[in-house]
C-alpha positions in Angstrom: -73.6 -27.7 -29.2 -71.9 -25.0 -27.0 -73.8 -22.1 -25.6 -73.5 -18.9 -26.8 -71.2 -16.7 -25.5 -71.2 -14.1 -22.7 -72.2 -10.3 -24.6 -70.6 -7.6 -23.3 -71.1 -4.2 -24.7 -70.1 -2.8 -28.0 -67.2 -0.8 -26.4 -65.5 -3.8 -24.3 -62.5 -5.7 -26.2 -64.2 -9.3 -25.2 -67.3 -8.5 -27.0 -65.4 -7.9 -30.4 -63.0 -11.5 -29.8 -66.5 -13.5 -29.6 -68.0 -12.0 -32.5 -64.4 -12.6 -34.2 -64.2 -16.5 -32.9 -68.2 -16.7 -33.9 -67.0 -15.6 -37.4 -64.1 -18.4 -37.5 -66.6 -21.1 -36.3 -69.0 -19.7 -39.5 -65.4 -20.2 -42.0 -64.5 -23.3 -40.6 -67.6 -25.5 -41.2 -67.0 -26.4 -45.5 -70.0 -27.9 -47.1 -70.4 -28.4 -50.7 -73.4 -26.3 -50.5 -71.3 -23.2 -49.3 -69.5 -20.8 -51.6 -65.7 -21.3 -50.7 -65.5 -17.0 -50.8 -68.3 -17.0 -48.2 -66.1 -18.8 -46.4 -63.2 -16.4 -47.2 -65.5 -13.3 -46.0 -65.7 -14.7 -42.8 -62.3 -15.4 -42.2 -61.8 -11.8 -43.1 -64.2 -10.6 -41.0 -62.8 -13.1 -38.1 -59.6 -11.2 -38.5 -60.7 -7.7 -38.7 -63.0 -8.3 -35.5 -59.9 -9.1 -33.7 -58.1 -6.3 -34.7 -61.1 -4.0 -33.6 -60.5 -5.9 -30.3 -57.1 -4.8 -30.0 -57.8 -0.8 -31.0 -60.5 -0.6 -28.3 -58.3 -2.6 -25.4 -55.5 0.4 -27.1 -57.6 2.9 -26.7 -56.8 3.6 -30.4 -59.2 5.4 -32.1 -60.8 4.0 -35.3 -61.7 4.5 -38.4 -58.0 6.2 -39.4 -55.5 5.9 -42.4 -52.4 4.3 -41.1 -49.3 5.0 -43.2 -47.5 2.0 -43.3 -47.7 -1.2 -41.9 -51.3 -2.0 -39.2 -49.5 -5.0 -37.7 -46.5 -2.8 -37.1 -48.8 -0.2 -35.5 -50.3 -2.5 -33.6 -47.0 -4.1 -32.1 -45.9 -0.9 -30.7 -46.0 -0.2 -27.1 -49.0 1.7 -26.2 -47.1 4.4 -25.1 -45.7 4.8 -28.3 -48.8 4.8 -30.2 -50.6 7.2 -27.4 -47.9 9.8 -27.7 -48.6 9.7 -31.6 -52.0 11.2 -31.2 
């Protein structure tokens, strides 16, 4: 069993990627006793964790309506997306 990860705080990019790598583990490990959109949820929540990390490491503020495309917005140079604000 591996330990558990370092915790940073709440407002620090690595703190978001281990809860998001914590929730992969969770939707990796199938059983027949687990509901297959449990697994699904975590997967979600897996992704949208990582995406958190990336908005805080950004300095991006959040929650916001994004026209368009997120993965676009998040590609962009963070210039570009600083000089949006």
């Amino acid at each position: 069993m591996n330990a558990t990860p370092k915790r940073y705080p709440p407002d620090d990019p690595r703190e978001w990627l281990n809860r998001g790598q914590s929730s992969l583990v969770l939707a990796e490990h199938m059983t027949e006793d687990v509901y297959l959109e449990d697994l699904g949820f975590n997967a979600q929540q897996a992704g949208e964790k990582a995406v958190k990390a990336l908005l805080i490491h950004r300095e991006i503020e959040y929650p916001f309506e994004i026209p368009g495309d997120v993965v676009a917005v998040a590609a962009e140079p963070v210039s570009a997306v600083n000089d949006a604000s």
